[in-house]
Structures are given as structure tokens and as C-alpha cells.
C-alpha positions in Angstrom: 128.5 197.1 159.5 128.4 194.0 161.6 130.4 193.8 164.7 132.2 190.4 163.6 132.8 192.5 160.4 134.4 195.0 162.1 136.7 193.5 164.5 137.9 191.1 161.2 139.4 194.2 159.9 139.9 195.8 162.8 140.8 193.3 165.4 142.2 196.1 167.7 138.6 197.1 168.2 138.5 194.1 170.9 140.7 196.1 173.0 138.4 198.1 173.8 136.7 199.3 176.4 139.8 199.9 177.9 140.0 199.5 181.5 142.0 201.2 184.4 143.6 198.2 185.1 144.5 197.1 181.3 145.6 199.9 180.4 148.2 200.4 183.8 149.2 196.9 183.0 149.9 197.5 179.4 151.5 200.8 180.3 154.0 198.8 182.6 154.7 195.6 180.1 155.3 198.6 177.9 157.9 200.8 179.2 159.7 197.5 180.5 159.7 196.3 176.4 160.5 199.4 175.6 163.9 199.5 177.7 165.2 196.1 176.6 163.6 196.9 172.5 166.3 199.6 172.2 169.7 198.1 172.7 168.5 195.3 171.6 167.0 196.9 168.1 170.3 198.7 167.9 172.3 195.1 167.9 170.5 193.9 165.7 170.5 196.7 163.2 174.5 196.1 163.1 173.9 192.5 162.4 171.8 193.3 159.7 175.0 195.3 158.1 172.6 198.4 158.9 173.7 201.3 161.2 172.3 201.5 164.4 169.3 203.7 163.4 167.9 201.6 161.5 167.2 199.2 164.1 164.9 201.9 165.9 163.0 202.6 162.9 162.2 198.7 162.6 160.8 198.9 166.1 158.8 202.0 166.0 155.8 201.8 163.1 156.4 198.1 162.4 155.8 197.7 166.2 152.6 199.5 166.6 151.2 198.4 162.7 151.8 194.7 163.7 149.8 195.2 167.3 147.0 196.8 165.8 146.1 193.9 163.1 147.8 191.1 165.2 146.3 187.8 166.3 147.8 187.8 169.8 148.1 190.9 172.3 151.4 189.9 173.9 153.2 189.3 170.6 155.5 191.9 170.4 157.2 192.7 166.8 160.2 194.4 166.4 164.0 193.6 164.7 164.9 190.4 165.5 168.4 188.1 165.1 167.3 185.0 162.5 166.1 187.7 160.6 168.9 190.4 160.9 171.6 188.0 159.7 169.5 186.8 157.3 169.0 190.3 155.6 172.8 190.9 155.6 173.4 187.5 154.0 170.6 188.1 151.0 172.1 191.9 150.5 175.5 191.4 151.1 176.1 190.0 147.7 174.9 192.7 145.7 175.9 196.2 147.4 179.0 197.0 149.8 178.4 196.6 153.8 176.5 199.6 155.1 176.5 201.6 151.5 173.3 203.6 150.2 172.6 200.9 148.0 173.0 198.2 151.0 170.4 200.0 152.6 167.8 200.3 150.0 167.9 196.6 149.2 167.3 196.1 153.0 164.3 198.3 152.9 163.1 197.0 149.6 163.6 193.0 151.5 161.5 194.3 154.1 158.7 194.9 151.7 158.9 192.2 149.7 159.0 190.1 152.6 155.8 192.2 153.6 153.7 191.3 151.0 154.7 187.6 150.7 153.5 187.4 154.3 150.1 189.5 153.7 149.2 187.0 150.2 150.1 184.1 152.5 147.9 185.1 155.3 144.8 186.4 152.9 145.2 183.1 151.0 145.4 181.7 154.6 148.0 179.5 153.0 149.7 179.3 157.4 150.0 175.4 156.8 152.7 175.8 154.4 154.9 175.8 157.5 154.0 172.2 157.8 156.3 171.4 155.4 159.2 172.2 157.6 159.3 169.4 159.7 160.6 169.9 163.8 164.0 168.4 162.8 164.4 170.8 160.2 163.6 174.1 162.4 165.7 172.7 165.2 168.7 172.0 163.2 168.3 175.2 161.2 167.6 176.9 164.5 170.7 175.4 166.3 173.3 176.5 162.8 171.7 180.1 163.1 172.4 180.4 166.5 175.6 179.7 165.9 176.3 181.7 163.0 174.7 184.9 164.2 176.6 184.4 167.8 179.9 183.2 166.1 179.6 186.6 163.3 179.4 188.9 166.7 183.6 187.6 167.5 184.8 189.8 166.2 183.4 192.9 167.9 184.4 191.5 171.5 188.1 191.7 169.8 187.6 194.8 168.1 189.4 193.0 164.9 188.3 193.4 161.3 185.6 190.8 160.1 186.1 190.6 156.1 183.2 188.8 154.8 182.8 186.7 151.2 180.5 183.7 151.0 182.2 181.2 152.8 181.5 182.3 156.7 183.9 179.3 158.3 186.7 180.8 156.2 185.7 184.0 157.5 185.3 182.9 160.7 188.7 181.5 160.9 190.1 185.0 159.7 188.9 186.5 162.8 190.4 183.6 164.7 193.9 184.3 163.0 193.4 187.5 164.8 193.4 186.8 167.8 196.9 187.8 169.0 195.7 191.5 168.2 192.6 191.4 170.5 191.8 195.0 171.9 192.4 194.3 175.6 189.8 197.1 176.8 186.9 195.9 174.2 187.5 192.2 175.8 187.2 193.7 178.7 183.8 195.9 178.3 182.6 192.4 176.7 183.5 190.8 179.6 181.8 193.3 181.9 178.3 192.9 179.9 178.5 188.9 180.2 178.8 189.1 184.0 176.2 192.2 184.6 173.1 191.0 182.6 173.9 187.2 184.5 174.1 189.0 187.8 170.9 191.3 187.3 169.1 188.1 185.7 170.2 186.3 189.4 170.2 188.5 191.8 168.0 191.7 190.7 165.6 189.8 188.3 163.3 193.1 188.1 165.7 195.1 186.8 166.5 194.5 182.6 169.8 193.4 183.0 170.5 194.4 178.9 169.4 198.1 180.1 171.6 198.1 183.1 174.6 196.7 181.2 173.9 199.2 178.3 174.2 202.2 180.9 177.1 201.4 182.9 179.2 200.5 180.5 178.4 203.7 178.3 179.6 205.8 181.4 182.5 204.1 181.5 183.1 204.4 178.2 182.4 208.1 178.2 184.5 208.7 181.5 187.9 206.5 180.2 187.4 208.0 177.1 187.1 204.9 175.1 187.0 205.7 171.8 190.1 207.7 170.5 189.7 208.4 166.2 191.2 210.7 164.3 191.3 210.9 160.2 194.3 212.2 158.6 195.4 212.4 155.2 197.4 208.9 154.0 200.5 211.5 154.0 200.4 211.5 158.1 201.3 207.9 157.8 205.1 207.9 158.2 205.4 204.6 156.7 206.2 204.2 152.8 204.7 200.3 153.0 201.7 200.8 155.0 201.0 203.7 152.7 201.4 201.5 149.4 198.8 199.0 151.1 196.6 201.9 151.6 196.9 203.2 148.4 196.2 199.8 146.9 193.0 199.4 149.4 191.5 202.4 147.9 192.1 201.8 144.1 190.7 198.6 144.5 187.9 199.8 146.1 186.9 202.3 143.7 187.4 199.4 141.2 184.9 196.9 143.2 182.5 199.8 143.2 182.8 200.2 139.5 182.1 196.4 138.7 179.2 196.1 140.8 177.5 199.0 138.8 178.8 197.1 135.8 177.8 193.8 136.7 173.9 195.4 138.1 173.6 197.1 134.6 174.5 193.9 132.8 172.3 191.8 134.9 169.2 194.5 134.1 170.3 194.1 130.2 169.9 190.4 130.6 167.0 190.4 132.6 165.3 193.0 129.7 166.6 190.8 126.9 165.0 187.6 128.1 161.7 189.4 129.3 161.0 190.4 125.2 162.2 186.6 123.5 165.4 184.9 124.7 165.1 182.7 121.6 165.7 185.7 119.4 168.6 187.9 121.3 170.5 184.5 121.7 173.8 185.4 121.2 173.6 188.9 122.6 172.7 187.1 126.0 175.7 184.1 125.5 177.8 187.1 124.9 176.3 189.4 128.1 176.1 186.3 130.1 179.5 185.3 129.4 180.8 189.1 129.8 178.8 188.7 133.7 181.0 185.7 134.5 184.4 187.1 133.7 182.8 190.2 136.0 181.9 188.5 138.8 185.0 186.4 139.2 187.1 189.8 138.6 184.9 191.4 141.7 185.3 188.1 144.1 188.9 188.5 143.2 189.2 192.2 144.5 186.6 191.7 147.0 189.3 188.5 148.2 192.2 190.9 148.0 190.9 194.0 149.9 189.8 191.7 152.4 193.3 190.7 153.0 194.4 194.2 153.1 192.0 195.6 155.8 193.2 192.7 157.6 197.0 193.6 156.9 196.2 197.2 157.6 194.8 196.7 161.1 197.6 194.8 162.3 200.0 197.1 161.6 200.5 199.2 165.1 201.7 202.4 165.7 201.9 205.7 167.8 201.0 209.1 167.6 202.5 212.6 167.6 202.0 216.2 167.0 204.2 217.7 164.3 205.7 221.5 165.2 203.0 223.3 163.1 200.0 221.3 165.5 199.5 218.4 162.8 198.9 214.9 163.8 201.5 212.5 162.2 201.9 208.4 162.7 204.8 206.8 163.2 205.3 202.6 163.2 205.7 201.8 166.8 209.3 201.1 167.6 210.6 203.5 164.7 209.8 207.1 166.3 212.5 209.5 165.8 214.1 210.4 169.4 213.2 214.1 169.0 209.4 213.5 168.4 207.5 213.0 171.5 204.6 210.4 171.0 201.3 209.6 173.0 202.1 206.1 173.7 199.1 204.4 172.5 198.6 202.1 169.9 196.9 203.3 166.8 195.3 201.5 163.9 194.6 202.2 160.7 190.5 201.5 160.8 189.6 202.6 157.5 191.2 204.0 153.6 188.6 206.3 152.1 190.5 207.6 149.0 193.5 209.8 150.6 192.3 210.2 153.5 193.2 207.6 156.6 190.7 206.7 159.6 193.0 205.8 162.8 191.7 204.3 165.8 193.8 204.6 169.1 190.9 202.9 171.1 187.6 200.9 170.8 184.6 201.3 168.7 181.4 203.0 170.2 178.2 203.3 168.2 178.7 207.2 167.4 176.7 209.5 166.5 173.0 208.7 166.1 170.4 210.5 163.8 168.1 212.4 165.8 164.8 212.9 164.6 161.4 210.1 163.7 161.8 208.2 160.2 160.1 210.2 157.6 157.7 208.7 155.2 159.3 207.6 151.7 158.5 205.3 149.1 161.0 202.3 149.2 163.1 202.5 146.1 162.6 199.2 143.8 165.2 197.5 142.0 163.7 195.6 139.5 166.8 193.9 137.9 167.5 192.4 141.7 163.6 191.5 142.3 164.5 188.2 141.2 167.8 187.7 143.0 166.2 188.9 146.2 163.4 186.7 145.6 164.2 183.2 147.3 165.4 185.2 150.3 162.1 186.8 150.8 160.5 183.6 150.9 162.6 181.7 153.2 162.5 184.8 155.1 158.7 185.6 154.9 158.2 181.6 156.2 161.2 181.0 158.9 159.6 184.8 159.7 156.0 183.5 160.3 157.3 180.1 161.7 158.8 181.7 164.7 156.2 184.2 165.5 153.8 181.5 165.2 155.8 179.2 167.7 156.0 182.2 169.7 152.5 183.2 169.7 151.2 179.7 170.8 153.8 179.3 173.6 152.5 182.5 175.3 148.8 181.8 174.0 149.2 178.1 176.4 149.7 180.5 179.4 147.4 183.6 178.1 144.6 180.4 177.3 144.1 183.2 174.1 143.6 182.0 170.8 145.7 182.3 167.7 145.1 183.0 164.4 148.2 182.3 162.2 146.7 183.6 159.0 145.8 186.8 160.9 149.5 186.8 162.4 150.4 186.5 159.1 148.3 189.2 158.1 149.5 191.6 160.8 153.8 191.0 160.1 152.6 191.6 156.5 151.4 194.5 157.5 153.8 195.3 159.5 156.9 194.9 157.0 155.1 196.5 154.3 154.2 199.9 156.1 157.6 200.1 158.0 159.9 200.0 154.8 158.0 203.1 153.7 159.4 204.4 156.7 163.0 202.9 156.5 162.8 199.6 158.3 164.4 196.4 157.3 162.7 193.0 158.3 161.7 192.8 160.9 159.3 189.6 162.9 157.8 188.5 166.1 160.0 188.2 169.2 160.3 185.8 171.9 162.6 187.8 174.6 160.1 190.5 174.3 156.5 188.9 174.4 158.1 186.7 176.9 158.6 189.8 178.7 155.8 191.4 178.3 153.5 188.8 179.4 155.7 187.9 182.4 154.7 191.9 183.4 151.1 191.6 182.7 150.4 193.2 178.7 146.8 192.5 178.4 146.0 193.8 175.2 148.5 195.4 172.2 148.8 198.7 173.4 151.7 197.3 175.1 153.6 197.4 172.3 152.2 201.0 171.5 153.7 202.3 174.7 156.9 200.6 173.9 157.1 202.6 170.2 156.4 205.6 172.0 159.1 204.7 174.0 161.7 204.3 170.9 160.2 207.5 169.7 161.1 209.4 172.7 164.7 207.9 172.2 165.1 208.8 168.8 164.0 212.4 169.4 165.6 213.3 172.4 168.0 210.6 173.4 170.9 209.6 170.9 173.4 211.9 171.7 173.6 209.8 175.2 174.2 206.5 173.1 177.4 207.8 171.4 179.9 206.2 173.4 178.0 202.5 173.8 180.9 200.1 173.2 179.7 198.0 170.5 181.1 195.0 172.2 178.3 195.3 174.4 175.6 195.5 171.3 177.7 192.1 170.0 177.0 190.3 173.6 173.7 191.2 173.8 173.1 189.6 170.3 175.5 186.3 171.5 173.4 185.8 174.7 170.2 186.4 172.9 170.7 183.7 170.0 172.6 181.0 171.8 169.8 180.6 174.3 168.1 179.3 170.9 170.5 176.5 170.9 168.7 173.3 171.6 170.4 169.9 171.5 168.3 167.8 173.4 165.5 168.1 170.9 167.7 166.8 168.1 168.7 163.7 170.6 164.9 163.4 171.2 164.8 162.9 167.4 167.3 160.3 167.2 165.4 158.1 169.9 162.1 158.4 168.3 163.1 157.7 164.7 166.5 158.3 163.4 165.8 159.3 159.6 163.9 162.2 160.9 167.5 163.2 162.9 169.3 162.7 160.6 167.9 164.9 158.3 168.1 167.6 161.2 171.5 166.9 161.6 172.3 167.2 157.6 170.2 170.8 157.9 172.5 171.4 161.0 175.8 171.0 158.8 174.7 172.1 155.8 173.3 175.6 157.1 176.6 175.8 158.6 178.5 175.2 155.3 176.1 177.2 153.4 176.6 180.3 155.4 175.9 183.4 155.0 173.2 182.0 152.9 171.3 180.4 155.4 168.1 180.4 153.1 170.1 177.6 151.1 170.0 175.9 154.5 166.7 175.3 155.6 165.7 175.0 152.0 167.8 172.1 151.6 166.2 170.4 154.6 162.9 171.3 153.8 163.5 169.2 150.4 165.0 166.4 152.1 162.2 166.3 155.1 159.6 166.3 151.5 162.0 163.4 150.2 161.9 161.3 153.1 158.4 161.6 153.7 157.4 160.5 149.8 160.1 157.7 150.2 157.7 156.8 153.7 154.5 157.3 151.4 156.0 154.8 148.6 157.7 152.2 150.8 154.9 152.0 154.3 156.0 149.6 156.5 154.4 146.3 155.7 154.6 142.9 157.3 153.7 138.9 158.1 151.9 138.7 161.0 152.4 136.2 164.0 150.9 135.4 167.2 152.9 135.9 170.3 153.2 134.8 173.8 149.6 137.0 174.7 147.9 135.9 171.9 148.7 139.3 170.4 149.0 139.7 166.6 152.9 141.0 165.5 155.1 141.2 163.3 157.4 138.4 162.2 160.5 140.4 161.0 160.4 142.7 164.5 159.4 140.1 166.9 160.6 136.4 166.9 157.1 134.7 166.0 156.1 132.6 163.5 153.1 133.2 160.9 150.2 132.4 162.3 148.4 130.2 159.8 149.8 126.7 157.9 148.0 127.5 154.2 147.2 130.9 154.8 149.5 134.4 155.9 148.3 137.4 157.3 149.7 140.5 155.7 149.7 143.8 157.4 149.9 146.8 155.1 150.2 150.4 156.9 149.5 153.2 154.5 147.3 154.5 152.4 146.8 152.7 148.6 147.1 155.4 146.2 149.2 155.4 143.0 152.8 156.3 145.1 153.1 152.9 146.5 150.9 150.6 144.5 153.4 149.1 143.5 155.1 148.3 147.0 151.7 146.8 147.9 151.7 144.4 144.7 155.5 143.7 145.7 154.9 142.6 149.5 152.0 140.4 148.5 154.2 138.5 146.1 157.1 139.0 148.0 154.5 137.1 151.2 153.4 134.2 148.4 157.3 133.5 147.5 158.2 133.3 151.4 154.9 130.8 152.0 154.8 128.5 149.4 152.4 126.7 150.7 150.0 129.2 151.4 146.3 128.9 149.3 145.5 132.4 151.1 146.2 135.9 151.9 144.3 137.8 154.5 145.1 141.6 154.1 144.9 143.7 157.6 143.7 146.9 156.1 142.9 148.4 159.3 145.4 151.1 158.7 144.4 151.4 154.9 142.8 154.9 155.0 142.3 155.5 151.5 142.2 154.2 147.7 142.5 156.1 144.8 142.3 154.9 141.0 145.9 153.4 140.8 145.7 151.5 143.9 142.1 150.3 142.9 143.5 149.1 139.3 146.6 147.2 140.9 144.7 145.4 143.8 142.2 144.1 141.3 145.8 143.1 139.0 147.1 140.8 141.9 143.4 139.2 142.8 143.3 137.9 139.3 147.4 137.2 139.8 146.8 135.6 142.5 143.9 133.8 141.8 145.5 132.2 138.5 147.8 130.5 140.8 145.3 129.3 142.9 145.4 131.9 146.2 142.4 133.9 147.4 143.1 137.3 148.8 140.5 138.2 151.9 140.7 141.8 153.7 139.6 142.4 157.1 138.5 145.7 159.3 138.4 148.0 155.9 137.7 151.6 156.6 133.9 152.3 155.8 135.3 155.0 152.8 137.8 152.4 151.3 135.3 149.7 151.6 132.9 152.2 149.7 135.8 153.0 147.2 136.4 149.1 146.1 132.3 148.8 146.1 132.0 151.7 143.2 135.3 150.4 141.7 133.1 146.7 140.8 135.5 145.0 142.9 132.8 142.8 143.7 133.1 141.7 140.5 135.9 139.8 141.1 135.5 139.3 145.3 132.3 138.2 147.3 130.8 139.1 150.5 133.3 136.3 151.9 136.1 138.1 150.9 135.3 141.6 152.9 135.2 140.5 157.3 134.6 143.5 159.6 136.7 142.2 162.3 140.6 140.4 162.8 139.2 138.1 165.2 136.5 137.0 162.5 138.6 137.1 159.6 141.4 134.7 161.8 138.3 132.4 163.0 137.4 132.5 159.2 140.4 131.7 158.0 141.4 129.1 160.5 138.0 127.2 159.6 138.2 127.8 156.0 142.1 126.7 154.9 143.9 125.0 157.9 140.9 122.7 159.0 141.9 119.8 156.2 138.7 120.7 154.4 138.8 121.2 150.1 138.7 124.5 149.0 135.7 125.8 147.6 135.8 128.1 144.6 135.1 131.6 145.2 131.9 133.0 144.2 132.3 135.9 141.6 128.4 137.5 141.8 128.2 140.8 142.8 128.0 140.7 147.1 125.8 142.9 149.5 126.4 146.7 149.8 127.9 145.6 153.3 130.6 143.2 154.2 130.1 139.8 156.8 130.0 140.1 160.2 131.7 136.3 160.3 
């Protein structure tokens, strides 16, 4: 097999021979990845709605799949936060935060985002980020930020999130909460803020998000942070807070049994249209309208148990041992005299049928799995292939667009060379083989590669060494991650994704040209409105980034042209110059002349004519005319015989050898000479100049078919 062969399939192959020094260098950019991968993968997991777990699968085969069929070495792929919130908001809809089923849609996401990316990068179909326009990503960018810092509050409180599809309204829930922030999580949130900016200052060398992660897990473990217990809703000495319990519960073994309604209904429908809608038409108004009533009967109870977790935390009380060694809770301020209690605050945390969990500190990330990801086929739900769908593809391009931005920034300093269709081939890759091992999404990262080839990766075994590193975790390690505040997993997120934040580039936009910000800004707000979905975001940009450019391709900017005080040509509506010639005008037209804006062309001419009277000529700049199609070819041979009715001649100058090529197979010369076509302005001015304000009769226009090539003068 050829070598070139070879190292197509297998482009890890260039890696080797490995040298001493590669391989010591990779070994160190490795381990260093590796100890800022894990807390990270962890935070991320939880913004995903996934347990912490999960987020070390994603960075163990997806890691080492995506380095071995990769474009660039230093790319490192792993979890990251555009894409964890974005999971959560495509999932959340259709199975309960952190249920069985949540987690097989995130899996099955993962693959179909997989193999969107590996068709896209055999198709080498990589430009079809060009549709997102730098606006676009910056304001979407910017709102994501936002989001995914903002959805991370309420952790540093230790309050309940509730979330439905309006995020500002959820948002300002947590906000409401405020007066019952957890003074001890603050504070561990606190203490992570100032030790990853003191390491990052004064002890750069040392991964500030590791240091932070094990300090403040020994402190956690040595204060004893987290204080749970679960009792049965009968230890609740309180006959109200019991009712809201109660009603928590039944509710949410009602939600549970309209989702499996509404997913069966959805499958029936689905099934029904697949054979021939046409003849089950009023079986699916009926199902359809059945669905409806459904889903506004689950929003409802979804709306209501969101109000009574929130009612449930904020009720406070205190702890005591009954005589036979039971735990019982009494509301603070109501405990009997003759009952001694422990003085700490308690909260009711979660209802799980008649049993009560109560929290009397802060939340840690518990118990962790031990033990690799085994190999299982992801479980596919047909009936929600379709819902999942437009999520996939926002995610499998927004995916590919950051590792590609990443991958070239490093590639500047690396002076290596980037494939994107081979990136795209490798995160394919990547996703597809780790949901068979239970990996949500997962995409390049900057933080990491930025790491990685600040400490000298050379080639991708980095990111090997770095998996290994996660698998040595996972196998022998969790047990020392149970009592990680997860305020500190929620600031590590924050200080990750508001670093993203970047203002200046939308103010940038605004000086160069002001549509363009605009419709950054309008992604900016609506991403922000549209949240959780923030696929409805940069979709909605996308569209009006495609709308603005076809309303530039219809209308280019046209204009008389003038003479100012260098002799320079200009425009008369920008600069304050009149047209240059008495009975002739000078018309520049900047765009291409296709069947789009044929019409706009036919419309300045006329409207040029109508504002010179007394012109007997028109001399068309085409030096910006790049091409002309059938339409464009059919309406400029229109306004020549228009024109030429009413006595004006139309002349074009400094025409593109391939339009001047396209108007000579048209016949144009049928209608226009060799006079008609000059190679240069300066000619064409001198020509005109001579030819129509000299006081000189017009002579008629020949109409015989001209030379293969136009004047020189």
C-alpha cells in the first residue's frame, strides 16, 4: 500500500519514529492535560445534566480515538462547555434531569452528532462553516458564555435551580433565592476564585484548577461539609411541609407518567405518518390533538413541582434524635423544650416517594463509580431521532467551528497545517466510538491544547498519556473525589466560559460595517431569549447573516461617478463632487450581474438617465463586474435597445476578460461595436470626453459584429 495511502487512513502513522525527546515532551504536555482534563471533565459532566462520571468517560476513548485520526497533534478533545450546555438543553425536554432515559439520549446525541461530523468531513463539506459569519459566532459565543456561567449560580448558593424553557425566568428564580445562600458553599466558591487567580499569578507552573480542586476537597473532608441524611416523610415534624412533600411526589410520579404517554404518542404519530398521512387523517388530528392537551398538562406539573422544590428548600429546620435512636426534624424555632437538637440548619433536598433527603450542609460530588466504561451499543430512540435531530446539527457545526478555530490558532504558532475535513473526520470519530462506551458530546478544547502546546506536545500521544491519566483516576482514584464541593466544579466552569466573552470584537464590527453588528447583536439577544435552546440561537443568525448577504447580492452598491480635488474618480452621493461629464455619466456598478440583482442594474441606469437629462451617454465602470450569467446577459441587452430608443449609447470600460468573453458568446455584439467595449477608464474618459462633450454630432452606432477583442482607445 502506498505510504501517502497509509498515513490518509492512518495519519497517526506520522508520529512515528518516535523520538526520546517527543515522546518526554508528550509525556509531560500529557500528565499536565491530564491534571486540569479531570475536574474540568467532571464540571462539565454536571452541566451536561450528567453525573460526574460521565464526564471522565467523555475524556478517555473519545480523547485517544480523536488523537489518533486528528488533523493537528496539539488538539486535545475531550468534554467541553458550549457543548455540555448544549446537550442538556436538546435532552432536557424529553427525559427528567439526570434520569436513565436523560442519559441514553445524551449518549445517543453523542452519536448522532458523531456521524453528522464523519459524512461532513468524508463529503469534505468543512466550508459549510462559512455560512456562519464572525458576527454570528461572536454574538452566539458571547450569549453562551453567559448562559453556561449564569446556569452555574446557583451551585455557588447551594439553592435549587428549577429549569423549564425560559432560562431568564429561571434565572431570576435563583436570584429570588438569594436570601437563603449557603454561607459555607459561598465561601468554598469564594476560595476557588482567589486560588486558581493566585496560582495563575504567582505559581504559573502549577494548574491552578488542580490545586483549587485539592485543597478545597481537604477541607471539605476535614469540616465535614456535607451533612445528608434520608428519613421517611414521617420524621418531618411538620403537617405543611409534609403536605408539600406529599404533593411533590404525586406529581412527580404523574410527570413521569405523561412523558411515557406523550413519547408513545409521539412514536404512534411518527409510525402513522411514515405509512400515508393522507389515509390515517383523522387518527393523527385526533393523536395530535390528544399530544397537545399532554404536553400543556406536563409543562403545567413540570411549572408546579418547580415551585415546590423551591418552597421545600426554603423551609429550615433542626435536627434531633428521638429516645429509640431515630432521627426526627423539627421547624426551627418550634422544637419542643425537652428535645435536644443539633443546631444546624437542615433542608429538605429531595422527595422520592415517602422517603425525605435532608441536607444540613453543602453538596459534594459523592460517590464516584469506580471501574473503565464498558463497551455497549448506544440505545436508539427512533421516535426522538427527529426531535434530536436540529440539535445534532447545530451541534455537529458550532462543534467543528470551534475546534477548527482552535486548531488554526495553535497551528499559527506550531507553523503545522490543518486539515478541517480530517478534524472533522477525527471528532466524528471520536463521538461515534465514545457513545459506545457512554460518552456524551464531546469537541476540541481550547484551555487544553492551549496547554498542551504551551508544555511542548509534539505529536498526539499527548493526549494518549492524558487518557491514561483519566483511566488511572477512574480505577483507583474516586473514592478521593467524594467530598469535592461542587461549588468548586460550578467556578471552574464560570471562569472557563466567561474568558470566551469578547466585546471588542462585536464593537470592531460596528466600525467596520454596522449591518454586519447588528446582526451579531440580534444573535447576542436572541440566544439569550431563546435559552436553553441555544441551537434556535445561532440558527436564527445564521439565517439572517444568509438574508443580509442576498439583500447585499440584490442591491450592490452602485453609483455616479465624479472627479475630485486629485483628479480621482468618486462617488457623487459619498463625496461632494459633481459628475464628471456634461452629455455623458459615468456609472459604477459593484457586483456581480447575475439574475439576483438584474434588476437593480436595469434600475440604477434609469434611475442615472432620469437624474441627467441631458445625458446622450452612459459609460458603465465594470471593473468590479466579475461575472454574467443568462439573466443578467438578457436584461443588459433589454436596456441597450431601452436606451438606445431614446437616443443614449451605453459604453463599458475595464470588463473582466471572462465577462467580456460571456457578452461575446451572448451576440452582444450584435447590438454593440468594438467602440462600445474600452480596456481602460482613462481611455474610455478620453473617449468619451472627445466623443459627446466636444460639440461634435453624434454618429450612429455601428451594429456589425466587432473583433474578438475590445479597443485599446
Amino acid at each position: 500500500m502506498p505510504a501517502n495511502l497509509l498515513t490518509t487512513l492512518f495519519p497517526f502513522l506520522r508520529w512515528f519514529p518516535l523520538s526520546g525527546d517527543k515522546l518526554r515532551s508528550d509525556l509531560i504536555a500529557g500528565i499536565t492535560v491530564a491534571l486540569v482534563l479531570v475536574p474540568q471533565s467532571m464540571a462539565y459532566a454536571q452541566l451536561a445534566g450528567l453525573p460526574v462520571v460521565y464526564g471522565l468517560y467523555a475524556s478517555f476513548m473519545p480523547v485517544i480515538v480523536a488523537s489518533l485520526w486528528g488533523s493537528l497533534p496539539q488538539l486535545h478533545t475531550g468534554p467541553v462547555a458550549m457543548l455540555s450546555l448544549m446537550s442538556a438543553a436538546a435532552v432536557l425536554p424529553l427525559a427528567a434531569l439526570g434520569s436513565e432515559d436523560f442519559i441514553v439520549l445524551s449518549v445517543m446525541l453523542a452519536l448522532m452528532v458523531g456521524v453528522l461530523r464523519l459524512v461532513l468531513g468524508l463529503l469534505r463539506m468543512g466550508i459549510l462553516v462559512n455560512f456562519l459569519s464572525s458576527p454570528v459566532i461572536v454574538g452566539f459565543t458571547n450569549a453562551a458564555a453567559l448562559i453556561i456561567g449564569l446556569s452555574q449560580l446557583s451551585k455557588l448558593l447551594n439553592v435549587p435551580f428549577p429549569r423549564t424553557d425560559n432560562f431568564a425566568a429561571d434565572l431570576w428564580n435563583v436570584v429570588a433565592q438569594l436570601p437563603e445562600t449557603h454561607l459555607p458553599t459561598l465561601l468554598f466558591a469564594i476560595a476557588t476564585f482567589g486560588i486558581i487567580i493566585g496560582a495563575r499569578r504567582y505559581i504559573p507552573k502549577v494548574p491552578g484548577v488542580l490545586l483549587a480542586v485539592v485543597l478545597t476537597t481537604l477541607v471539605s473532608w476535614a469540616i465535614g461539609f456535607e451533612r445528608n441524611a434520608t428519613v421517611p416523610l414521617a420524621a418531618i415534624q411538620d403537617q405543611e411541609a409534609r403536605e408539600l412533600a406529599q404533593d411533590y411526589a404525586t406529581t412527580a410520579r404523574a410527570i413521569d407518567s405523561l412523558g411515557s404517554t406523550t413519547s408513545r404518542l409521539n412514536q404512534e404519530i411518527r409510525a402513522l405518518k411514515a405509512e400515508d398521512g393522507s389515509e390515517h387523517f383523522a387518527e393523527l388530528a385526533l393523536l395530535e390533538a390528544d399530544l397537545r392537551v399532554l404536553n400543556r398538562e406536563l409543562d403545567q406539573r413540570k411549572r408546579a413541582n418547580n415551585e415546590r422544590q423551591v418552597s421545600l428548600h426554603n423551609l429550615h429546620f433542626e435536627h434531633a434524635v428521638t429516645p429509640d435512636g431515630g432521627d426526627t426534624f423539627y421547624p426551627r424555632d418550634e422544637v419542643p423544650a425537652n428535645v435536644e437538637a443539633d443546631g444546624h440548619t437542615w433542608r429538605i433536598s429531595q422527595v422520592a416517594g415517602d422517603e425525605v433527603k435532608m441536607m444540613g450542609g453543602g453538596a459534594v460530588v459523592g460517590a464516584i463509580p469506580a471501574g473503565l466504561p464498558s463497551f455497549q451499543v448506544p440505545e436508539l430512540r427512533m421516535d426522538l431521532f427527529w426531535t434530536l435531530l436540529p440539535s445534532a446539527l447545530v451541534m455537529a457545526l458550532i462543534g467543528f467551528m470551534e475546534a477548527t478555530s482552535i486548531s488554526k490558532a495553535i497551528a499559527a504558532q506550531t507553523k503545522e497545517r490543518v486539515d478541517t475535513s480530517k478534524e472533522l473526520v477525527g471528532q466524528g470519530l471520536a463521538n461515534i466510538v465514545g457513545s459506545f462506551f457512554s460518552s456524551y458530546t464531546v469537541s476540541g478544547s481550547f484551555s487544553r491544547s492551549a496547554v498542551a502546546a504551551k508544555n511542548g506536545a509534539k505529536t498526539g500521544m499527548f493526549a494518549i498519556f492524558s487518557a491514561v491519566g483519566v483511566m488511572l483516576v477512574l480505577l483507583f482514584l474516586t473514592p478521593l473525589l467524594y467530598h469535592l464541593p461542587q461549588a468548586v466544579l460550578a467556578v471552574i466552569v464560570m471562569m472557563a466560559v466567561f474568558g470566551l466573552i469578547n466585546v471588542r470584537s462585536l464593537v470592531r464590527a460596528w466600525q467596520i460595517e454596522r449591518q454586519e453588528a447588528v446582526v451579531g447583536v440580534l444573535t447576542f439577544v436572541a440566544t439569550l431569549a431563546m435559552a436553553p435552546q441555544l441551537a434556535n440561537g445561532i440558527l436564527l443568525g445564521a439565517g439572517l447573516a444568509i438574508v443580509l448577504f442576498m439583500v447585499r447580492t440584490m442591491k450592490p452598491r452602485t453609483d455616479i461617478l465624479g472627479l475630485d480635488a486629485d483628479g480621482r474618480l468618486a462617488g457623487v452621493s459619498m463625496n461632494d463632487v459633481a459628475p464628471i461629464g456634461q452629455h455623458y455619466i459615468v456609472v459604477r456598478f459593484d457586483g456581480s450581474l447575475n439574475f439576483v440583482n438584474a434588476s437593480r442594474f436595469e434600475d440604477v441606469l434609469l434611475e442615472a438617465r432620469a437624474e441627467n437629462p441631458q445625458a446622450r451617454a452612459v459609460l458603465v465602470d465594470g471593473s468590479s463586474i466579475n461575472d454574467v450569467d443568462v439573466t443578467g446577459e438578457e436584461r443588459l441587452r433589454d436596456v441597450i435597445e431601452t436606451f438606445r430608443d431614446n437616443g443614449v449609447e451605453i459604453y463599458f470600460s475595464s470588463l473582466k476578460a471572462q465577462v467580456y468573453e460571456t457578452l461575446r458568446r451572448g451576440k452582444m455584439f450584435h447590438l454593440l461595436d468594438e467602440t462600445h467595449f474600452i480596456r481602460t477608464k482613462d481611455r474610455a474618459l478620453k473617449f468619451m470626453d472627445e466623443t459627446f462633450d466636444s460639440g461634435k454630432p453624434l454618429e450612429p452606432a455601428r451594429t456589425a459584429v466587432g473583433p474578438s477583442t475590445p479597443i485599446l482607445g
